[in-house]
N, C-alpha and C positions, 0 to 999 in steps of 0.2 A: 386405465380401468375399462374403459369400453374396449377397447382389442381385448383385454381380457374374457371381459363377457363374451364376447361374439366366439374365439377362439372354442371355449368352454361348451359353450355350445352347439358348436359343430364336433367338438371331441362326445360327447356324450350322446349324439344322436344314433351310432348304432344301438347302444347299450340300452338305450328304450324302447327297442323295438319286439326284443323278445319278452318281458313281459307285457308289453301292449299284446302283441296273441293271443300270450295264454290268458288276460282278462277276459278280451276279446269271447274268445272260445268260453271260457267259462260260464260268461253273464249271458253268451246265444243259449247256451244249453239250460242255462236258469227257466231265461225267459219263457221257450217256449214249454217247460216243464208248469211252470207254476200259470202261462196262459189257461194250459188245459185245465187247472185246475181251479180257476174262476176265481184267483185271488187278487181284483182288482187293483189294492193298493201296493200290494208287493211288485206285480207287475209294473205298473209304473215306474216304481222306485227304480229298477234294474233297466226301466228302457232309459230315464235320466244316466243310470253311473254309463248304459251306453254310448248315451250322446257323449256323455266325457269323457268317455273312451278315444271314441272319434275324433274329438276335438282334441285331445291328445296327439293323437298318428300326426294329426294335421300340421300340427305346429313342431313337431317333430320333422315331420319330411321337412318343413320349409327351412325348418332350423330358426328358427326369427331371425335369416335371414335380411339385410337390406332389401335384396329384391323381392319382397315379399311386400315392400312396399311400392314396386312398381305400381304405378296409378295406370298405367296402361293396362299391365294385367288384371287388372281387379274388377271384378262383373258387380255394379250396381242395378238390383231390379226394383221394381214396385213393390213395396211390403205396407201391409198393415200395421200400425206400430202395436195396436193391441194384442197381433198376432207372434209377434217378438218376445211382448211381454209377457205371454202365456208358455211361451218356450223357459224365458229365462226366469220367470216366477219356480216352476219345475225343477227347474237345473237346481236353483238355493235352496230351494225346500228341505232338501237334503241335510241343511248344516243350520238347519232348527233344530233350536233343542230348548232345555230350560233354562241354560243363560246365553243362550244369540237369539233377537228376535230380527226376523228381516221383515218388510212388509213394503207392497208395493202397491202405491195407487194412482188411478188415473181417472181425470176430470170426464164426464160424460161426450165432451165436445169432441176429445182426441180419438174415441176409440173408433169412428171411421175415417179415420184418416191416416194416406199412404204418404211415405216417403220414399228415396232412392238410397235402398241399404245394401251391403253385403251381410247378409245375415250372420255369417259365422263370426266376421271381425265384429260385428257389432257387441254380440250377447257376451263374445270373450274380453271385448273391454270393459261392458259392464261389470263382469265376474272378477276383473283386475280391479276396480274401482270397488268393490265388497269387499275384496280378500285383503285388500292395504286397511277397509274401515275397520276389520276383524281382528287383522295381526297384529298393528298398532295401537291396543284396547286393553286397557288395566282395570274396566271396570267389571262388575259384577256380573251384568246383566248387560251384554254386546248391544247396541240397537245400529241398526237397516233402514234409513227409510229412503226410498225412490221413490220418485211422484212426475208425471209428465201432466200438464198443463201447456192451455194455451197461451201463447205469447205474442197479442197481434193475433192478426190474419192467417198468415203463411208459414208459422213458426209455430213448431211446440218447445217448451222448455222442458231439459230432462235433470230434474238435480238429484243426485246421491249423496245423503248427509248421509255422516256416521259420529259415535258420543266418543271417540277416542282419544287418543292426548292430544291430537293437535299436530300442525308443523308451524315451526315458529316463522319468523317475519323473515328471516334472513336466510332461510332455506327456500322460501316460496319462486325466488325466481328460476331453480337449479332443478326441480322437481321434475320433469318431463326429460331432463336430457342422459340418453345413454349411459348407463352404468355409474349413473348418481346416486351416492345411497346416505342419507342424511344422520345424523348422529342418534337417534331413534334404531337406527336400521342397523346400526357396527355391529352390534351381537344378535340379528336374526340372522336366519337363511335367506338367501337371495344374491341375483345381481343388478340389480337395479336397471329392471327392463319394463316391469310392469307397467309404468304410468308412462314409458317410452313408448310403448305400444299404444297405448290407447292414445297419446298425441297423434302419432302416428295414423293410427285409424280416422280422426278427429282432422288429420289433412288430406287426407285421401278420398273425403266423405266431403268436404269443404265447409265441416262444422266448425263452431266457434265452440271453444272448453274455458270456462273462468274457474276457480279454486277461489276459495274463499277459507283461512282458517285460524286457529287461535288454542296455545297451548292448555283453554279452559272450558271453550267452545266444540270441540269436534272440529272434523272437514266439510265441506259441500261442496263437490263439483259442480258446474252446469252447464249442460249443456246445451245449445241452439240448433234444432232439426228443423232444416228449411221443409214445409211439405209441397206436395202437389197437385 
């Protein structure tokens, strides 16, 4: 199944690339359409479906490639984490509606404090870590919630709970690995990359990821961000 994945997508990365332009193209011409016309919130909106534009090509070029987890290639800088979370607050905002709520909070002590991030891997495993709490969600009313607190000194913790069905006990040690897709997942879309990348990200960053869940309870990721 993992050569499958990976094969899969490396066969489908030209075919994304022509509608990635024409978005591309479109949402430029939006924007600076509705800049001029001083429509604050729409503008925003269309500079997020940008960024995931972008973030699209991105992960397209690489193909989620292997070496894409080269740790050598991978640029970690000084980031704010509250600067992160104003980006990827933006990004979700998008997939509010009246039954998803997301919501993300952070303890007064975190918001000046930097860690060594690559921003893009970061915000897209968050966005993998929402879109599993979403997909796998029979309830009425989806709920989101992230919350970074301090843990210690040196350490903020990052959890993502979500109310959805759960993964049971005997799936929980399979969950990260390449082209897993648990009996939850037989009849969605997907190939079972998503929670592979954010391990991924998660070793490359030399974070610690525990999962915590229960087919009655939801999920919680959490995460350990060493700061500086």
């Amino acid at each position: 199944m993992a050569e499958m994945a990976s094969d899969f997508i490396n066969n489908v990365t030209h075919e994304f690339n022509t509608p990635l332009t024409t978005i591309r193209i479109g949402l430029t011409n939006l924007v600076v359409k509705v800049s001029k016309e001083d429509k604050l919130k729409m503008a925003t909106t269309l500079d997020t479906l940008m960024r995931q534009v972008n973030r699209l090509d991105r992960l397209v070029n690489k193909a989620i490639d292997l070496s894409v987890f080269n740790q050598e290639e991978v640029i970690l800088e000084e980031h704010f984490l509250e600067e992160l979370m104003v980006q990827l607050e933006q990004d979700l905002g998008i997939l509010v509606s009246e039954s998803t709520v997301i919501q993300i909070l952070m303890d007064e002590n975190v918001k000046d404090v930097k860690a060594l991030v690559n921003p893009f891997m970061f915000v897209t495993a968050v966005n993998n870590l929402v879109d599993n709490g979403l997909k796998y969600n029979k309830e009425p009313i989806k709920c989101i919630h992230i919350r970074l607190s301090m843990d210690g000194v040196n350490t903020v913790m990052m959890t993502v709970h979500d109310n959805g069905i759960g993964i049971s006990h005997n799936q929980l040690p399979y969950i990260f690995t390449k082209g897993y897709r648990g009996k939850q997942e037989a009849s969605s879309n997907g190939l079972g990359l998503g929670l592979f990348f954010v391990k991924e990200v998660m070793r490359i960053h030399r974070w610690k990821i525990d999962v915590k869940s229960g087919t009655q309870s939801g999920t919680t990721f959490s995460v350990s961000i060493p700061t500086i």
